[in-house]
Backbone as CSV, one residue per row, in Angstrom:
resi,resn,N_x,N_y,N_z,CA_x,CA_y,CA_z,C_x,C_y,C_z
1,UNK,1.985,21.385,-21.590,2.375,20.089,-21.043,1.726,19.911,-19.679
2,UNK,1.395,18.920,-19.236,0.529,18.089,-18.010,1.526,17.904,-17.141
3,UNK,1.703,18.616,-16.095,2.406,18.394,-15.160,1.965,17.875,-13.725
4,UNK,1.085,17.387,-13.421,0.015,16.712,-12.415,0.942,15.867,-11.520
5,UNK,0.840,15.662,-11.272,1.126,14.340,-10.145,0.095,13.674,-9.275
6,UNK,0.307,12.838,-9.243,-0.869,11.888,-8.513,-0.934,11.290,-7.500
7,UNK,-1.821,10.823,-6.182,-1.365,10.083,-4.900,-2.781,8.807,-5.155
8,UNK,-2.469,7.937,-4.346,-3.938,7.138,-4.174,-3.756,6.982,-2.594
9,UNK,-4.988,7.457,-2.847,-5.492,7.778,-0.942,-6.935,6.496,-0.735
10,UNK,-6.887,6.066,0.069,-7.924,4.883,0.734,-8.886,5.440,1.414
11,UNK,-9.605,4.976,1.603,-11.137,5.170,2.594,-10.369,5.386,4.167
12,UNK,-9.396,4.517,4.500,-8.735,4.777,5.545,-7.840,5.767,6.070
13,UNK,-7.914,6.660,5.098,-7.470,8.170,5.087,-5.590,7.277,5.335
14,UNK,-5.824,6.521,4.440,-4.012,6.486,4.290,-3.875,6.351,2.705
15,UNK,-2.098,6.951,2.700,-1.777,6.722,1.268,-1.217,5.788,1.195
16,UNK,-1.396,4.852,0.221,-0.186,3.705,-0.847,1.072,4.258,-1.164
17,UNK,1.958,3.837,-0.397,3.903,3.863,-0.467,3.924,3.137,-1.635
18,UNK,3.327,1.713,-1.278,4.397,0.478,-2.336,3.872,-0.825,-2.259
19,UNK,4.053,-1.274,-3.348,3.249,-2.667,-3.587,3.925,-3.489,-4.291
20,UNK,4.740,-3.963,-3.397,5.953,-4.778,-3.798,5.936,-6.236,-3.444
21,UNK,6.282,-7.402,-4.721,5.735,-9.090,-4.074,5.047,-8.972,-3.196
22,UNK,3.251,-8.426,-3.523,2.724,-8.690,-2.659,2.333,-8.526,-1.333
23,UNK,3.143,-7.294,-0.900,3.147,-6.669,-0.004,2.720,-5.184,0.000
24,UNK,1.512,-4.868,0.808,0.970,-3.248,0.551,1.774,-2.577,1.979
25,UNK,2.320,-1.504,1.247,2.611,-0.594,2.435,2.092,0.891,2.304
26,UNK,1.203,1.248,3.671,0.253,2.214,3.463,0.975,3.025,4.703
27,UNK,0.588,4.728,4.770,1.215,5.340,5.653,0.249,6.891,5.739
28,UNK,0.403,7.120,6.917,-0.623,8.630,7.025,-0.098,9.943,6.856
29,UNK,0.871,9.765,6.058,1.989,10.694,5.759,1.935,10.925,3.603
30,UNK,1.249,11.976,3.708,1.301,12.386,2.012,2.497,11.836,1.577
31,UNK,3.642,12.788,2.821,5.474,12.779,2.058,5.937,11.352,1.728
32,UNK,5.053,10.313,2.394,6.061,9.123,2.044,5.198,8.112,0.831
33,UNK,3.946,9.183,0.551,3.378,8.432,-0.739,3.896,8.125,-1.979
34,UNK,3.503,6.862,-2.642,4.121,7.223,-4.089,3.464,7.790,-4.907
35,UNK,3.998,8.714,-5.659,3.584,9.545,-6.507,3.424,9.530,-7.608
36,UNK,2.894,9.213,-8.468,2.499,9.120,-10.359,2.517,10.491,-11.226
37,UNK,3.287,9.990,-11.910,3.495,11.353,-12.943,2.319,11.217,-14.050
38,UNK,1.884,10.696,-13.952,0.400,10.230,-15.041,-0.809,9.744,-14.296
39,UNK,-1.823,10.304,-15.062,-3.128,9.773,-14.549,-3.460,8.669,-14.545
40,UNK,-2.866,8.059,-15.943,-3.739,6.707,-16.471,-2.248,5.594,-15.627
41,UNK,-1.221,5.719,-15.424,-0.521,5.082,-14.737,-1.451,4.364,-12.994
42,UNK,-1.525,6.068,-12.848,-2.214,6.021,-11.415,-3.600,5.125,-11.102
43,UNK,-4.547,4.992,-12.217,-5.646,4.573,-12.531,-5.466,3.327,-12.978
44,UNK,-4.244,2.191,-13.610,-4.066,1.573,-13.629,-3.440,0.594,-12.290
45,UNK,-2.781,1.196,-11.744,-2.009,0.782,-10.115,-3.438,0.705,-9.162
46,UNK,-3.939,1.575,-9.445,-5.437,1.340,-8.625,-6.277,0.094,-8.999
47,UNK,-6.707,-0.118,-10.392,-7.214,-1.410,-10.666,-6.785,-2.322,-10.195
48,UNK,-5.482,-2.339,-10.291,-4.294,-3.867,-9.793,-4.665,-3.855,-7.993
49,UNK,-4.287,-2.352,-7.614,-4.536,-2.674,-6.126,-5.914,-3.123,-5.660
50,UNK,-7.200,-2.863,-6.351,-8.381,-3.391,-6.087,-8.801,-4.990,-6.421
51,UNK,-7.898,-5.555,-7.440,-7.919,-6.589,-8.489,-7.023,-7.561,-6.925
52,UNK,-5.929,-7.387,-6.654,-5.082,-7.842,-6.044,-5.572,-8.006,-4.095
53,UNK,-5.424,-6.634,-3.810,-5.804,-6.190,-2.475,-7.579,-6.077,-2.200
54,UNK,-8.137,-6.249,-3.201,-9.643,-5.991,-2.649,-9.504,-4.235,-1.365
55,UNK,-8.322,-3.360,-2.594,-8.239,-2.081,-1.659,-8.811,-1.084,-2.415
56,UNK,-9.645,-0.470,-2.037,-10.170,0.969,-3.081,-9.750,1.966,-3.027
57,UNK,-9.345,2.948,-3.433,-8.516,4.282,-3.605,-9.041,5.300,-4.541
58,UNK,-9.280,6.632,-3.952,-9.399,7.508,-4.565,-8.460,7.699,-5.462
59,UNK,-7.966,8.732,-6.072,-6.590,9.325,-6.821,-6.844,10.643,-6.866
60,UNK,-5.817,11.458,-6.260,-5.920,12.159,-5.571,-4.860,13.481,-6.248
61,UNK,-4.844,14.629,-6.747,-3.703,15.174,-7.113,-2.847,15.548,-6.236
62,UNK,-1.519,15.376,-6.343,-0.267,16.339,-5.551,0.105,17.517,-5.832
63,UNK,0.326,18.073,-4.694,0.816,19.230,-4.957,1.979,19.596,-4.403
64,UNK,3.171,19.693,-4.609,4.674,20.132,-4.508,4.563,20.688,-3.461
């Protein structure tokens, strides 16, 4: 079983918290990133944030 977890990290060396109505909240803190239990979740939230935000993001694995 795939136990991965995922972050999306920016060119701006910050991570994506939350993208809520429209609102991006980014922070330089791993701990307060949101985290994806799936790749293709993570890879999808990224399209939307590039589609939406004109924001690009690596995806990045977590580690506990």
């Amino acid at each position: 079983m795939d136990s991965n977890k995922f972050v999306l990290f920016t060119a701006d060396n910050k991570y994506v918290v939350e993208y809520l109505l429209k609102q991006l909240i980014l922070s330089d803190s791993i701990t307060e990133a949101l985290i994806f239990e799936s790749h293709e979740i993570a890879i999808g939230f990224r399209k939307m944030l590039a589609k939406d935000c004109q924001l690009h993001c690596s995806i990045n694995t977590y580690i506990d």
